[in-house]
N, C-alpha and C positions, 0 to 999 in steps of 0.2 A: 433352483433359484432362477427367479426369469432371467433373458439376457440384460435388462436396465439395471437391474438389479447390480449382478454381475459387474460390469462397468461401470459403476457406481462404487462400490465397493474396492475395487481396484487403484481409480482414481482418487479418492478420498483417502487411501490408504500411503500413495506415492506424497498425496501433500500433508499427510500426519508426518512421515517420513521427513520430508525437508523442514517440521516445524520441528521437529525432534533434533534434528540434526543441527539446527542452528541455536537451539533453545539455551545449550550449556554454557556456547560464547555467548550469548546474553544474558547468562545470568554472572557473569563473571564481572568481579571487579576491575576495572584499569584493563581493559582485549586490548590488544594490539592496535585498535584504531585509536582508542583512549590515548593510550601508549605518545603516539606521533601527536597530539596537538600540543600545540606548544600555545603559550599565553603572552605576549609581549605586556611586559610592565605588571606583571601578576607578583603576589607574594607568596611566600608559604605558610602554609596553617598545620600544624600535628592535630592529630585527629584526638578528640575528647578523652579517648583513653591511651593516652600516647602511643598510639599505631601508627601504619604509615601516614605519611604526609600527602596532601593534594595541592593543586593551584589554585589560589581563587583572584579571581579579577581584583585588582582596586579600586574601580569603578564602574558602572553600569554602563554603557553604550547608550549618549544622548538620546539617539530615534528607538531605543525601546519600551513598549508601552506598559508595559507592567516591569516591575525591578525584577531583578535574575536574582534566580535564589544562587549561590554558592555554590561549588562544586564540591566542599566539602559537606554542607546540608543536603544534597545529593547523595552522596557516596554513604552517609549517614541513614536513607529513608529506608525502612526495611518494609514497606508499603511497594505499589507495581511502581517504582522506581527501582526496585532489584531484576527486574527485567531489562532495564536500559545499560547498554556497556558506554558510550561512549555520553559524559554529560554533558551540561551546558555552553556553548561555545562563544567568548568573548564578542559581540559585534553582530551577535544574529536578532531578526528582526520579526519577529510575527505579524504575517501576512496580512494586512487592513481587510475589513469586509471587501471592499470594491474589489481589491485584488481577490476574493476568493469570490465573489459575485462573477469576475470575470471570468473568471481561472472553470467555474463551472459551466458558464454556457461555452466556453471554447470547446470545452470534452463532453458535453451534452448535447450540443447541435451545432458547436463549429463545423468547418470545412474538413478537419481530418475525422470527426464522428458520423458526417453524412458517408463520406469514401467508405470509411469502414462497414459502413451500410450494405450501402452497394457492393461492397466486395464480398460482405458474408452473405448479401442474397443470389451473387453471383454463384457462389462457394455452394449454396445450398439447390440452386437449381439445375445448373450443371455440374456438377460431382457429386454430391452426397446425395440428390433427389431427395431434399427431406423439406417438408414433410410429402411423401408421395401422395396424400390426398389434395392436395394443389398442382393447378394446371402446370405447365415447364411454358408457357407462352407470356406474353408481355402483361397479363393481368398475373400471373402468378409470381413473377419475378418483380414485379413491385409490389405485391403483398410479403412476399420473404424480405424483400429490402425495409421495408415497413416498420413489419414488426420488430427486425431487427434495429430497427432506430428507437422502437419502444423500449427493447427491454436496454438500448444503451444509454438513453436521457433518462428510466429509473431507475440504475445501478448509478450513473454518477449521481441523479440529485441526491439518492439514502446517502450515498458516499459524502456529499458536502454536508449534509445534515446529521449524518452524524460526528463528521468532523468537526460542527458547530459546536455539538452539544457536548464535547471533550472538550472541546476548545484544544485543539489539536493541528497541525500545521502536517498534512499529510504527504506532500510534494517527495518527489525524492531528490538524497542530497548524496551525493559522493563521500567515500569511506574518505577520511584524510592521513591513512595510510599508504604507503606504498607496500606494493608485493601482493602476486596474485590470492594466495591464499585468504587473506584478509579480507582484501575486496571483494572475493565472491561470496566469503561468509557473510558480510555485512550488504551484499548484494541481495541475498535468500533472506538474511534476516530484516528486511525493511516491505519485505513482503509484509511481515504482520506490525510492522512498527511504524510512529510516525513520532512527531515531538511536540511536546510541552510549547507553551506561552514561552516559557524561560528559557527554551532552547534544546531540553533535555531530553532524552529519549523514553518512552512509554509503547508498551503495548496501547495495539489499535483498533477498536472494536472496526470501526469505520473500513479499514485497508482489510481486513477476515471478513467480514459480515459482509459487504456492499456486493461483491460480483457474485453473489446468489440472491440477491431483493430481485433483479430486474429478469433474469431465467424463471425462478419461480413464479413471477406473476404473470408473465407474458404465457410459459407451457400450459400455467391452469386456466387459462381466458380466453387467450387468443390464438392457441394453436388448436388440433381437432382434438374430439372429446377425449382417444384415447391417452395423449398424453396427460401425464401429471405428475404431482409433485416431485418424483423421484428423478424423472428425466428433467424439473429445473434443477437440481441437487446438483447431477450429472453434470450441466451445463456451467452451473456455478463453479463445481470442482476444477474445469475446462477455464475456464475465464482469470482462477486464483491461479492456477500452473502459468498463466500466457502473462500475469501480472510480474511473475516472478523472472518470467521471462524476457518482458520490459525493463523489469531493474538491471538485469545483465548489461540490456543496450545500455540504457544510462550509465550505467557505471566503466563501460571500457569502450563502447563508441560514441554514443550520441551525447548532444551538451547537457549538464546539468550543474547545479550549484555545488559547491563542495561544502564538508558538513562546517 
């Protein structure tokens, strides 16, 4: 087996692993982050076949733009709504176009996607020397920085686009549990999830699919002949593990919204 190959296989196997490993709390009714949200002014409803009970809002939150479905019509969809643990949350607001028009030229060609440019062409001209058929001089290390900007403005645009075409609100949002346990599970699991219009959690073609569009197409274009598909794979695989690795920040250092 060649070495890409090899490496490939390895890497796709560590992130089968962390899908697996988070898959069972999501398909779980009421996880632990469920658990902790509390509803101010909510009622209770017994479930159609007198099961347990849920909360559901008494009202819709004015600024949202389509009505919340229930959290017991949730809890009820035996549709990719059995993937979601924690559902709809009283007060949450789906992101207006402008705000996701913004939201992707910030991560498309803001000031932290240019850095990161720069940083991976750095990354790739002094330490990894990849691709070694490119000079290591000032034409070379702005063609790495380059295309490194390529393949990060068409991983987020697929990424906003396909979050359009869910209509899906991809952002990450803080477990509103406390206790580490929870919060790392629901850390790793937002790698592949994002939410519903109404608040609720769904698997996310957009958050799986997106950070292998822009490796793939960049290895079979614009890198030398002999790379391809498999080394964008590789890369992709590389870029889902550093996303899951961003949820970490958000979730125990850096700011983000709570669910």
């Amino acid at each position: 087996m060649p070495p890409a190959w090899r490496s490939s296989v390895i890497v796709v196997s560590l992130v089968g692993g962390a899908l697996l490993a988070v898959a069972p709390g999501a398909r779980a009714r009421g996880s632990e982050c469920a658990d902790s949200l509390a509803c101010p002014g909510a009622r209770e409803l017994a479930g159609a076949d007198g099961g347990e009970a849920c909360l559901v809002a008494d009202a819709t939150p004015p600024n949202a733009p389509l009505p919340a479905a229930t959290a017991a019509e949730f809890s009820a969809s035996d549709g990719d709504g059995a993937l979601a643990s924690v559902p709809a949350a009283p007060g949450y607001r789906f992101p207006t176009r402008h705000e996701r028009i913004t939201r992707w030229g910030w991560n498309a060609v803001g000031p932290f996607a240019l850095s990161g440019s720069l940083a991976t062409g750095a990354w790739g001209q002094w330490v990894m020397r990849e691709p070694p058929e490119w000079a290591r001089d000032g034409r070379g290390f702005a063609r790495r920085a380059g295309v490194a900007q390529v393949t990060t403005t068409i991983t987020e645009t697929s990424f906003a686009v396909l979050s359009a075409a869910e209509r899906q609100d991809a952002r990450y949002y803080r477990c509103p549990s406390a206790g580490l346990r929870p919060r790392l599970v629901h850390a790793l699991r937002m790698t592949f999830v994002a939410r519903r219009a109404d608040g609720s959690a769904a698997f996310s073609v957009a958050r799986t699919a997106s950070p292998f569009v822009g490796p793939l197409v960049t290895r079979t274009t614009l890198y030398p002949a002999r790379y391809g598909w498999s080394d964008g794979l590789l890369s992709g695989a590389f870029s889902l593990l550093m996303n899951a690795g961003w949820n970490l920040a958000y979730e125990f250092v850096l700011k983000s919204p709570a669910w």
